[in-house]
C-alpha positions as CSV (number, residue, x, y, z in Angstrom):
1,X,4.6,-10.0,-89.2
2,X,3.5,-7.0,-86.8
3,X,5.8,-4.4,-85.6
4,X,6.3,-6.4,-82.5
5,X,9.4,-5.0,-79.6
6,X,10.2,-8.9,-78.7
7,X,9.8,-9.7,-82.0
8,X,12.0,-7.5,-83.8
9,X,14.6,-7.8,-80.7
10,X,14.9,-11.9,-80.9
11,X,15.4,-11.6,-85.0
12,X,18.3,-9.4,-84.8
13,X,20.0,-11.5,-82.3
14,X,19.3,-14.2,-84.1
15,X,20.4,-12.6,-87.5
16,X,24.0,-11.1,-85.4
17,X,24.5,-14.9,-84.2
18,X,23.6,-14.7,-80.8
19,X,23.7,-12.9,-77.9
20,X,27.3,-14.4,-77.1
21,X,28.3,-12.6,-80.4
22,X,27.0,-9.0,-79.3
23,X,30.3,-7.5,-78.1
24,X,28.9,-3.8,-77.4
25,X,25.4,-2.3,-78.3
26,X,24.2,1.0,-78.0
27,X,21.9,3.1,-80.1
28,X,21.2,7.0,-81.3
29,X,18.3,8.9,-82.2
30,X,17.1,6.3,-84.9
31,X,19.9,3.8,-85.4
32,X,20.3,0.7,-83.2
33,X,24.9,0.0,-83.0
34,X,26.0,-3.4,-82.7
35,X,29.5,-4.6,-82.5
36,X,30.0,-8.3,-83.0
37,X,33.2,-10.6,-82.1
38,X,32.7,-12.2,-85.0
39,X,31.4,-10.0,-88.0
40,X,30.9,-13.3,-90.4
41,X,28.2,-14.5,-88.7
42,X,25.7,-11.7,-89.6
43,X,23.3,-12.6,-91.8
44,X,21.5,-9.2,-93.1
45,X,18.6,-11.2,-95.4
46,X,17.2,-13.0,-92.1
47,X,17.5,-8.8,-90.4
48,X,15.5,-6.8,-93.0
49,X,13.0,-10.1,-93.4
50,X,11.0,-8.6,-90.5
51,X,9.0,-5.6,-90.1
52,X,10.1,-3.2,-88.2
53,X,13.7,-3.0,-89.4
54,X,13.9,-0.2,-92.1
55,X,17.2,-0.5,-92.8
56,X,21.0,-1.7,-92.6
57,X,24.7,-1.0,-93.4
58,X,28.2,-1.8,-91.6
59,X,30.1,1.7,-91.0
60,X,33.1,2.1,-88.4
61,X,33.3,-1.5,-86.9
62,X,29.3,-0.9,-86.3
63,X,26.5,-3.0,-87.6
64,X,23.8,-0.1,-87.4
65,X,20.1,-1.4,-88.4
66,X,18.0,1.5,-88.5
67,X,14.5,1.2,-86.3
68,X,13.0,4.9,-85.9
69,X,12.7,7.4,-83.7
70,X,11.2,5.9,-80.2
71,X,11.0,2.0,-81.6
72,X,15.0,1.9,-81.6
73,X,15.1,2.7,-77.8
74,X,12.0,-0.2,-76.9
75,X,14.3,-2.4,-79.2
76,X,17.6,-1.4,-77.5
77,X,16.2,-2.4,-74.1
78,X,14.6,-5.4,-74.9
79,X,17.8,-6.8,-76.3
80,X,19.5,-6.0,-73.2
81,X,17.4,-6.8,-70.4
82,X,16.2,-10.0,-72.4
83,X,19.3,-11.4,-73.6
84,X,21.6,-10.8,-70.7
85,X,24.1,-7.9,-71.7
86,X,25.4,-5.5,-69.3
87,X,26.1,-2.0,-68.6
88,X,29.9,-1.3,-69.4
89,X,30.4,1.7,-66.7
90,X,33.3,2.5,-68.0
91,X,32.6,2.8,-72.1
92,X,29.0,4.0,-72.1
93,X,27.8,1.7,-74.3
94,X,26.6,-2.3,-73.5
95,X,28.5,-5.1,-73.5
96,X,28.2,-9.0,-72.9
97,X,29.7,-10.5,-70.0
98,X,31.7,-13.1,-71.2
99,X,34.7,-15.0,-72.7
100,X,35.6,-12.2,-75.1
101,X,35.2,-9.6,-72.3
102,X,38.7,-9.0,-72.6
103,X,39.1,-8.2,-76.2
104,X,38.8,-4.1,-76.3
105,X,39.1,-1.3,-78.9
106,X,40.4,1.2,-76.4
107,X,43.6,3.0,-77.5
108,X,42.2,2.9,-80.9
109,X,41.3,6.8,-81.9
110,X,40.1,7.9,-85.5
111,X,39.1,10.8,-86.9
112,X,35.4,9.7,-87.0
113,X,35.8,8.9,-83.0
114,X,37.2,12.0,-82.5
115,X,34.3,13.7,-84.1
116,X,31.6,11.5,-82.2
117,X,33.7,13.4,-78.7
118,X,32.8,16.7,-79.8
119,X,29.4,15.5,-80.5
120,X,28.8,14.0,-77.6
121,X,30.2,17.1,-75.3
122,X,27.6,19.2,-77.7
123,X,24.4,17.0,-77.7
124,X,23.7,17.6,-73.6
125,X,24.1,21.7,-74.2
126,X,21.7,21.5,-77.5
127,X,18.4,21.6,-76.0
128,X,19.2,24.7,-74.1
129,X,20.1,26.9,-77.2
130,X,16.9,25.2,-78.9
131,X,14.8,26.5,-76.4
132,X,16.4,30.0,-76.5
133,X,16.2,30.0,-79.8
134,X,12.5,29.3,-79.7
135,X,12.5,32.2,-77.5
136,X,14.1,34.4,-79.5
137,X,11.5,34.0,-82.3
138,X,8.5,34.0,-80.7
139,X,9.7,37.3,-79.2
140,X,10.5,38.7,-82.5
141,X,7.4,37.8,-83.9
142,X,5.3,39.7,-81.0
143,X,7.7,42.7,-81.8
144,X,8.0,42.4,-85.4
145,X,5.5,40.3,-86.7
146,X,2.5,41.9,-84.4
147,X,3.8,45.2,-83.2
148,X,3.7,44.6,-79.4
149,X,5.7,47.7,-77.6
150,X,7.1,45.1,-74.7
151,X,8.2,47.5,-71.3
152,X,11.8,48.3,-70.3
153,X,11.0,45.4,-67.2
154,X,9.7,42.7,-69.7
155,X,12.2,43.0,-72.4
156,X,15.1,42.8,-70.5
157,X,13.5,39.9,-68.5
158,X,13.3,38.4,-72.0
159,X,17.1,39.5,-72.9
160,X,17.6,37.3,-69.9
161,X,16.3,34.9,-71.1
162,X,17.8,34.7,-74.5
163,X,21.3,36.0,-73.7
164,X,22.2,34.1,-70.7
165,X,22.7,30.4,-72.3
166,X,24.8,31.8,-75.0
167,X,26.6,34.4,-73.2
168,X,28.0,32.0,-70.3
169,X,27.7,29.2,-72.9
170,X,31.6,28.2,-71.9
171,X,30.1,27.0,-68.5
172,X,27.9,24.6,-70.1
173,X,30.5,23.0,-72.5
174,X,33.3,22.9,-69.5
175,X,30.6,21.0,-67.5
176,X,29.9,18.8,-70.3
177,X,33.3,18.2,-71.4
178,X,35.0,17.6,-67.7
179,X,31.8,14.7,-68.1
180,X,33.1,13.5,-71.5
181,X,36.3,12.9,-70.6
182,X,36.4,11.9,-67.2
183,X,36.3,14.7,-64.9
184,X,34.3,15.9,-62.3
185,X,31.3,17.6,-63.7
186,X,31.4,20.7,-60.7
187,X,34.7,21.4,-61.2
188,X,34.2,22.1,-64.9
189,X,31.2,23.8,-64.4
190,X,33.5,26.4,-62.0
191,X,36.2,26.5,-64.6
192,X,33.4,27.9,-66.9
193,X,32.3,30.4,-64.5
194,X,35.9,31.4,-64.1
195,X,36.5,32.0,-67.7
196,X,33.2,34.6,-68.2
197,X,34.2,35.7,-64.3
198,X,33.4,39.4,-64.3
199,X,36.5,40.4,-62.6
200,X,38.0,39.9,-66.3
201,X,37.4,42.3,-69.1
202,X,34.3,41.4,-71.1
203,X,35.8,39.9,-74.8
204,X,33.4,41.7,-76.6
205,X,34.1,45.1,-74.6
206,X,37.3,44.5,-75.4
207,X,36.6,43.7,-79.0
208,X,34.6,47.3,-79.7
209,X,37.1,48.8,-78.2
210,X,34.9,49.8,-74.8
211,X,37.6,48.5,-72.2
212,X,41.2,47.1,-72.4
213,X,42.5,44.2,-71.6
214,X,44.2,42.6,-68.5
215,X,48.0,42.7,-69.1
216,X,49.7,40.1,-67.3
217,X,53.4,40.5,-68.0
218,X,56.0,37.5,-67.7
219,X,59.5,37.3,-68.1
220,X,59.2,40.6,-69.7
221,X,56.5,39.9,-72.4
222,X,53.3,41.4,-72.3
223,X,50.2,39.1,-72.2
224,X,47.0,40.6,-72.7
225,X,44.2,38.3,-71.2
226,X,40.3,38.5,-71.3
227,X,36.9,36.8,-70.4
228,X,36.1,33.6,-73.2
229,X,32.0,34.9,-73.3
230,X,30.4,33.0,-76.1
231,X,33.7,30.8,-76.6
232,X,33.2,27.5,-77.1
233,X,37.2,25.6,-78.3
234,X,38.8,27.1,-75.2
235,X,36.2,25.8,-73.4
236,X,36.2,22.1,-74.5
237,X,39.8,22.5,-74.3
238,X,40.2,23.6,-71.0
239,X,37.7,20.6,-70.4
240,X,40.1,17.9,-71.7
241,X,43.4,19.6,-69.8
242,X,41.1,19.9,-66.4
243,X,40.0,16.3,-66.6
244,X,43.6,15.1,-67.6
245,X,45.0,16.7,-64.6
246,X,42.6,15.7,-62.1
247,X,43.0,11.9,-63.3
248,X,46.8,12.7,-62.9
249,X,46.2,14.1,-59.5
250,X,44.1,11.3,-58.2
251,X,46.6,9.0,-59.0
252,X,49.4,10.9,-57.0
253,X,47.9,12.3,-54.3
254,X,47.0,10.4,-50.9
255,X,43.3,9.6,-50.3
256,X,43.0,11.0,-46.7
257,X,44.1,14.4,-48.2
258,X,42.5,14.1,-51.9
259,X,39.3,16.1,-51.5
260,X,40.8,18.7,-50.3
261,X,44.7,18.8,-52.6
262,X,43.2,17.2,-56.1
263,X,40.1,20.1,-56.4
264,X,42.9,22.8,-55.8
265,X,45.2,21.2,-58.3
266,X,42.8,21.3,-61.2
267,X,41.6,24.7,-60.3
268,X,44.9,26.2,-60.4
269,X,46.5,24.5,-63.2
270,X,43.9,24.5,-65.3
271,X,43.1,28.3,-65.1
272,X,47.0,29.0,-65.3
273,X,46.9,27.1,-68.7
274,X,43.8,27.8,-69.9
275,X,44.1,31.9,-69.2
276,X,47.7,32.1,-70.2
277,X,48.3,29.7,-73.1
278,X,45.8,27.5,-74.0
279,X,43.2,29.9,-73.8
280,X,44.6,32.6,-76.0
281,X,46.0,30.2,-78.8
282,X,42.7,28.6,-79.2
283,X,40.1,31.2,-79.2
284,X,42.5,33.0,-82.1
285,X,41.9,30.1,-83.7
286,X,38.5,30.1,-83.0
287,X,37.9,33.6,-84.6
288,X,39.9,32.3,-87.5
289,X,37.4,29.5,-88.4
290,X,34.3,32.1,-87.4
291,X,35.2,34.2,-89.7
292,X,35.8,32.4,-92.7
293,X,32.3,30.3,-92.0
294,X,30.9,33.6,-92.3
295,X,33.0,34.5,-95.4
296,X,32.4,31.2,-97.3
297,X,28.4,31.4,-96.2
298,X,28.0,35.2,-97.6
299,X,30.0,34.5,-101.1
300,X,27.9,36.2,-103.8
301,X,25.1,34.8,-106.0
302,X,24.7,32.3,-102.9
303,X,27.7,30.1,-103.8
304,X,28.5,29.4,-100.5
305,X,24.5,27.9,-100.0
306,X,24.8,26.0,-102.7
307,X,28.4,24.0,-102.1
308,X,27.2,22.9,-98.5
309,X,23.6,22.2,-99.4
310,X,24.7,19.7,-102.1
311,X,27.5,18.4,-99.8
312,X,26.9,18.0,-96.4
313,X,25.2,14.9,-97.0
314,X,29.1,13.3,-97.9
315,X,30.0,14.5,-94.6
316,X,26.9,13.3,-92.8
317,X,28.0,9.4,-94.6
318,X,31.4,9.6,-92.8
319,X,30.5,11.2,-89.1
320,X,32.2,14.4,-90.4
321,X,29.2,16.6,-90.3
322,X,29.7,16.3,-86.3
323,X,32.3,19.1,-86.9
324,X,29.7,21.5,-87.8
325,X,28.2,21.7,-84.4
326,X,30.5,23.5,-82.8
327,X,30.9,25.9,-85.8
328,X,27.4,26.5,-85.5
329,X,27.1,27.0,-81.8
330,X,30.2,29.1,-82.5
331,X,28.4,31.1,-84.8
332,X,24.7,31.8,-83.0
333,X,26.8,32.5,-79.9
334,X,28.2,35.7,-81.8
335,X,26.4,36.7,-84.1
336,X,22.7,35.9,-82.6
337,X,22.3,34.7,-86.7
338,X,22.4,30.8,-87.6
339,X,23.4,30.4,-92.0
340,X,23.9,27.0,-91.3
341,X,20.0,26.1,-90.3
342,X,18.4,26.9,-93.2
343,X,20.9,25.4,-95.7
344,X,21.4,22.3,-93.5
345,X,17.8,21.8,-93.3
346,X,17.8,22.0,-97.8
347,X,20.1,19.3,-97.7
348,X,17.6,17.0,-95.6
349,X,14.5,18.1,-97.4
350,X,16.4,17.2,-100.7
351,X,17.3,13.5,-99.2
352,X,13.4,13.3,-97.6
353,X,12.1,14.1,-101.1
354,X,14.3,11.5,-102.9
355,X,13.4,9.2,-100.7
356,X,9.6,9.6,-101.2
357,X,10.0,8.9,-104.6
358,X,11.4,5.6,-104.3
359,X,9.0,4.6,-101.6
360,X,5.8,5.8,-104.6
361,X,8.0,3.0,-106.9
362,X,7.9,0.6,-104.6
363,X,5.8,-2.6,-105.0
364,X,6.5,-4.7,-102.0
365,X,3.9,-4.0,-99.2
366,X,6.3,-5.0,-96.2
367,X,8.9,-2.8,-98.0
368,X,7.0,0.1,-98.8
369,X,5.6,0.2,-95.2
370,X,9.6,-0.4,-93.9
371,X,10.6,2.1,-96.3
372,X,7.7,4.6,-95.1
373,X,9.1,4.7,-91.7
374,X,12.1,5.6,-92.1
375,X,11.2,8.7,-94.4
376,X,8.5,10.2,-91.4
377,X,11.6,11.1,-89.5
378,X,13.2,12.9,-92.4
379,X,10.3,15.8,-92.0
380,X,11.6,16.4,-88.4
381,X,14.9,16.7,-89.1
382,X,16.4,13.1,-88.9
383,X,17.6,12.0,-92.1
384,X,20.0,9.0,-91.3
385,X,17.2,6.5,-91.8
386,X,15.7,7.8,-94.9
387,X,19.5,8.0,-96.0
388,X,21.0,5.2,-95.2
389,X,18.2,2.6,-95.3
390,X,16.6,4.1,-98.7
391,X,18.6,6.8,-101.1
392,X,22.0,5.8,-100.4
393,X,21.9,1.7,-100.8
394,X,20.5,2.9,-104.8
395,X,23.0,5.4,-105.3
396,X,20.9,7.8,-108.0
397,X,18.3,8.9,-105.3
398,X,21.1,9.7,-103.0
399,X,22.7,12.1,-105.6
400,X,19.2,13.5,-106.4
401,X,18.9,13.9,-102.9
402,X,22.1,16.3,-103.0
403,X,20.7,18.2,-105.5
404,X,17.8,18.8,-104.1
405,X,19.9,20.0,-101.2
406,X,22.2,22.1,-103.4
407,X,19.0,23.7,-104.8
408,X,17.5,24.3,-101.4
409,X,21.1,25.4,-100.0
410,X,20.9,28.5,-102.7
411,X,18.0,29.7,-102.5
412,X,18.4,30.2,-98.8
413,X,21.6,32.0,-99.0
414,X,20.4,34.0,-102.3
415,X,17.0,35.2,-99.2
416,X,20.1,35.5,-96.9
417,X,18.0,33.7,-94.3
418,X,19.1,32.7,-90.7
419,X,17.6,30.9,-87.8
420,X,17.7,32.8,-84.4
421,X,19.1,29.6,-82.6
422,X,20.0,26.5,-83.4
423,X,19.1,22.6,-83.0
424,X,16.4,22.0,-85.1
425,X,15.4,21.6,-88.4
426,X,12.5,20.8,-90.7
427,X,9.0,21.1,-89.7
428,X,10.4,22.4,-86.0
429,X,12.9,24.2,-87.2
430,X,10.2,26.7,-88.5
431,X,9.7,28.2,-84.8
432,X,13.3,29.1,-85.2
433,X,12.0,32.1,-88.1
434,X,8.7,32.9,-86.3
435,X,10.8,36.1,-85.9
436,X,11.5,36.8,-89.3
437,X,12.6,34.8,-92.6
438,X,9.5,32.1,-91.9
439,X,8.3,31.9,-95.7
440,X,11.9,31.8,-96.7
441,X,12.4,28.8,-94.7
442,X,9.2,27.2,-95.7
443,X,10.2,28.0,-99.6
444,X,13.6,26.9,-99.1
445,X,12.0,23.2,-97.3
446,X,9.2,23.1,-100.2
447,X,12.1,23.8,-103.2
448,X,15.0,21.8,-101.9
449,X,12.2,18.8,-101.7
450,X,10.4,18.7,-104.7
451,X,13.5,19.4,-107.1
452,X,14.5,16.0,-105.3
453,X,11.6,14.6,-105.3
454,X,10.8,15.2,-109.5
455,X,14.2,14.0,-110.4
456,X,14.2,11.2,-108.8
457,X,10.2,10.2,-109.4
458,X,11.1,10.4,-112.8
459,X,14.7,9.4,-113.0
460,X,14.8,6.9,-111.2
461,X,14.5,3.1,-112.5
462,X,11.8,1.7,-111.5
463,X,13.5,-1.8,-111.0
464,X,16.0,-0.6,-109.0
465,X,13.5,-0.3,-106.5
466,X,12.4,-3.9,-106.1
């Protein structure tokens, strides 16, 4: 059976029971998400009979069958514009108009959702500190790697363009937050440019000690207050309380007058919170969490490499690993260094090279070829396919997988290697070290890979893999 769009679309309707069954449907990067009124009638065997589908498991209320990198979206559309099921405005996801239309998970929050928010406020700002962190190494390899003496004019021009996203980065999260939960976009794009406003001390002037703070004293207590540059919790917060208040406001104030009364609202009452209270609180907390990252990643004899390497992959199982991204945004934003990258990207090689043992073991054509398409996206980074669909359903290759990782994870902090931005990993993630630390990364990628890849090839029960 080819790798066919309708095809694979009308089987997995078929094998969910029917488009009347398909409560909301969405997808990600590789992973088609189904939710179904009525989970019994599923039938997985008739699912992963075609070819196409490389995988399936049920995780958070979600049947997720696992299609690959540009397949999943052809897929996704075909179910919906084929099978009649409509946009859901207000959810984001799909939905099928119909009987059950009333029935609704909202209200429900857990932790898992709560990690997907913070995800989805940080996947829109991504590509932007990708592409600066591209930048970033191809300069340093012009200036390091070759030599090149670049002019007063064209390296601050570069600076620019390197320094700008992460600098004023709170802008970017505000405007993506306010559009996470509700708010208007522009307004939380002007509460980030009021939080790095330069009428405000500059946080890290401040923090070497090169200006002073703004005291703002109330009811006789001193409070001292600065610009958030490079913060990224007070910015999501301030977000959430901006977007709360303007729904609040809406609600209250009279339409004839609510351009003009509800903009001014949110303005004020957000910066009052967000400068005074809010602010503060969280971006101590924020340098609280920084700094112990940093400590845990710089423990001796690369400890630190070696825990995360060999465990992320838990937290990647549960959704949990979502709460890395703002630690690591947190962290380039800083420092200009990225420890995360390099042992992250271990921990996928180890899982890419687990999984390419299994798929040499395997005898079935149609699985083998299923199989082989969900490891391809492993080498760019992607390793929920390869994870979920091959290592993880046969347990030992999973745990090989870790090792790998843990392997990988050590070696990297034993070179003390970091990317120069963030986003991605893999095979691109190498343009991320074209300013320094390249070999490293490559002999982190290689080593995390083929200690998974030998234990498993030879570990590994043949039969298990039938």
């Amino acid at each position: 059976m080819a790798k066919n769009t309708e095809t694979v679309a009308k089987v997995i309707v078929e094998a969910v029971g029917g488009s009347a069954n398909i409560r909301k449907i969405s997808h990600c990067a590789t992973r088609l998400r189904i939710e179904l009124y009525d989970d019994e009638k599923m039938n997985q065997d008739q699912l992963e009979s075609v070819e196409g589908v490389s995988g399936y498991f049920y995780k958070s209320g979600q049947h997720q069958i696992i299609l690959g990198t540009g397949f999943v979206n052809k897929v996704h559309d075909e179910v919906v514009n084929a099978y009649g099921i409509t946009t859901d405005e207000e959810s984001g996801n799909q939905s099928h108009e119909g009987e059950h239309e009333n029935q609704s998970n909202e209200g429900k929050i857990s932790f898992q959702q709560l990690m997907k928010v913070f995800a989805n406020i940080f996947i829109p700002v991504i590509p932007v500190l990708i592409a600066t962190g591209i930048i970033m190494g191809l300069r340093g390899l012009l200036v390091d790697g070759f030599g090149v003496e670049l002019s007063e004019n064209v390296l601050n021009l570069s600076q620019v363009l390197t320094d700008t996203a992460f600098t004023f980065i709170p802008v970017l999260v505000t405007w993506s937050a306010m559009k996470q939960f509700g708010g208007s976009p522009i307004i939380g794009i002007a509460l980030g440019l009021m939080l790095v406003s330069p009428v405000l001390p500059d946080k890290w002037d401040v923090a070497f000690g090169d200006a002073d703070p703004m005291m703002l004293t109330i009811m006789g207590f001193d409070l001292p207050i600065t610009g958030m540059q490079s913060s990224i919790l007070p910015a999501v917060f301030m977000g959430y309380i901006a977007a709360k208040i303007e729904k609040a406001s809406r609600r209250i104030v009279p339409d004839l007058i609510d351009l003009l009364v509800t903009p001014f609202i949110t303005l004020f009452a957000s910066m009052i919170l967000g400068l005074i209270i809010v602010g503060p609180t969280i971006l101590g907390i924020e340098e609280l969490l920084s700094s112990f990252i940093l400590y845990f990643f710089e423990l001796p004899f690369g400890v630190g490499g070696l825990v995360y390497g060999g465990l992320i992959q838990f937290l990647t199982i549960t959704g949990m690993h979502h709460t890395m991204v703002p630690i690591e945004v947190q962290m380039v934003a800083e420092t200009g260094r990225n420890l995360i990258n390099p042992i992250g990207t271990a921990a996928i090689a180890g899982q890419a090279g687990a999984a390419v043992a299994v798929v040499l073991h395997q005898k079935d054509r149609i699985k083998r070829a299923n199989m082989t398409g969900a490891v391809i996206p492993a080498f760019f980074g992607i390793t929920e396919p390869a994870m979920f669909a091959i290592n993880l359903p046969k347990v030992s290759p999973f745990m090989f997988g870790c090792l790998g990782g843990a392997v990988g994870g050590w070696a990297a902090s034993i070179f003390g290697i970091a990317a120069a931005g963030m986003g991605t990993t893999m095979l691109p993630g190498l343009l991320l070290y074209l300013g320094g630390g390249f070999l490293q990364y490559l002999f982190v990628m290689l080593i995390a890979l083929a200690t998974a890849f030998t234990i498993t090839y030879f570990f590994f029960r043949e039969k298990e893999a039938n």
